[in-house]
C-alpha positions as CSV (number, residue, x, y, z in Angstrom):
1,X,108.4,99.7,85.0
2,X,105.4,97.7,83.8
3,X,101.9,98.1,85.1
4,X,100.7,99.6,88.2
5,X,102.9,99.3,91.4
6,X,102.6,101.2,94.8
7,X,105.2,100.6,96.8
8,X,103.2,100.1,100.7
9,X,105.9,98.2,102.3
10,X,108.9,97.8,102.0
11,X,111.4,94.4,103.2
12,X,115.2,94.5,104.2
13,X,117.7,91.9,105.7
14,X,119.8,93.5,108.5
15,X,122.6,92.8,109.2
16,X,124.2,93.1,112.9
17,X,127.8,94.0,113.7
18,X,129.3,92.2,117.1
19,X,129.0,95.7,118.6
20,X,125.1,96.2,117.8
21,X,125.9,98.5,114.4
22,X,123.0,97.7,111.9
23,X,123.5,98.2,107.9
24,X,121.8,96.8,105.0
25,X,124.0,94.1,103.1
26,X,125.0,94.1,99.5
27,X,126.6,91.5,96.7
28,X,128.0,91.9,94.0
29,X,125.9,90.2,90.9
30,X,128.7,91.0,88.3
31,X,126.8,94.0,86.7
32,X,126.8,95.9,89.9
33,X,126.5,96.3,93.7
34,X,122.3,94.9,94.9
35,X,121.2,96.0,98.3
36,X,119.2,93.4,100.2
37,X,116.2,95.2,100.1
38,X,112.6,94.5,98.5
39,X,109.3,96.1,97.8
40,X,107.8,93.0,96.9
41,X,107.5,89.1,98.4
42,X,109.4,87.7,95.0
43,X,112.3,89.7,95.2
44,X,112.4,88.7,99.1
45,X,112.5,85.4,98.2
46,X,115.5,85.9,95.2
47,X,117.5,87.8,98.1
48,X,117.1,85.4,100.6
49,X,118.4,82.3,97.9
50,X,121.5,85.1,97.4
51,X,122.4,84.5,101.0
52,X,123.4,80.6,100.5
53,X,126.3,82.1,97.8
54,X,129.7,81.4,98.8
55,X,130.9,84.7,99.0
56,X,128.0,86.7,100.9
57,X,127.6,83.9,103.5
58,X,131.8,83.7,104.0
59,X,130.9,87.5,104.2
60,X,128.6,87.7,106.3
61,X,129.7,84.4,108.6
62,X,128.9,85.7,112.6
63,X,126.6,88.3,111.6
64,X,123.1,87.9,112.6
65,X,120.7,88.5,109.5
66,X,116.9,89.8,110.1
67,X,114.3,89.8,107.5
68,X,112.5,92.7,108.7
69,X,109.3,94.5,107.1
70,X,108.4,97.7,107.0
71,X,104.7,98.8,106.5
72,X,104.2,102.3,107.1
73,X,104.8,104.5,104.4
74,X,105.6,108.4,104.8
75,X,106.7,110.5,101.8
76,X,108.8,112.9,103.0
77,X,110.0,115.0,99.6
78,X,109.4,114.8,96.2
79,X,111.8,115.4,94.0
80,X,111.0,115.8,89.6
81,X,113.2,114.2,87.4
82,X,116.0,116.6,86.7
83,X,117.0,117.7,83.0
84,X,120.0,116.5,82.3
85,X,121.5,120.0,83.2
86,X,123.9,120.2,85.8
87,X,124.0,123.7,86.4
């Protein structure tokens, strides 16, 4: 990571099943899976132009999508950087 960057709040688009499930959607960008979620305003707005691809929105087509943000910040557990050990 470059510079400094405290992470204060934090974005996600929601997705809603027909019977009121919630879950966080995902596509596929070639490389690997990406989680509509975002700690910053320009990462919001590259996830939100992922929604007008083909596949998410056939994907996603009936679903209701929120752009919801979340502001308060709790740290629950820290956890160091492990060794490389298993064991």
């Amino acid at each position: 990571m470059q510079g400094v960057f405290h992470i204060d709040q934090v974005w996600a688009f929601i997705c809603t099943d027909a019977d009121g499930t919630e879950g966080i959607p995902a596509f596929n960008d070639g490389l690997m899976m990406i989680p509509m979620i975002a700690a910053d305003e320009q990462k919001v707005r590259a996830l939100r132009k992922a929604l007008d691809r083909p596949e998410l929105r056939q994907a996603l087509k009936g679903k209701r999508i929120v752009l919801t943000q979340f502001t308060t910040r709790r740290d629950v557990e820290v956890v160091q950087g492990g060794t490389g050990d298993p064991s």
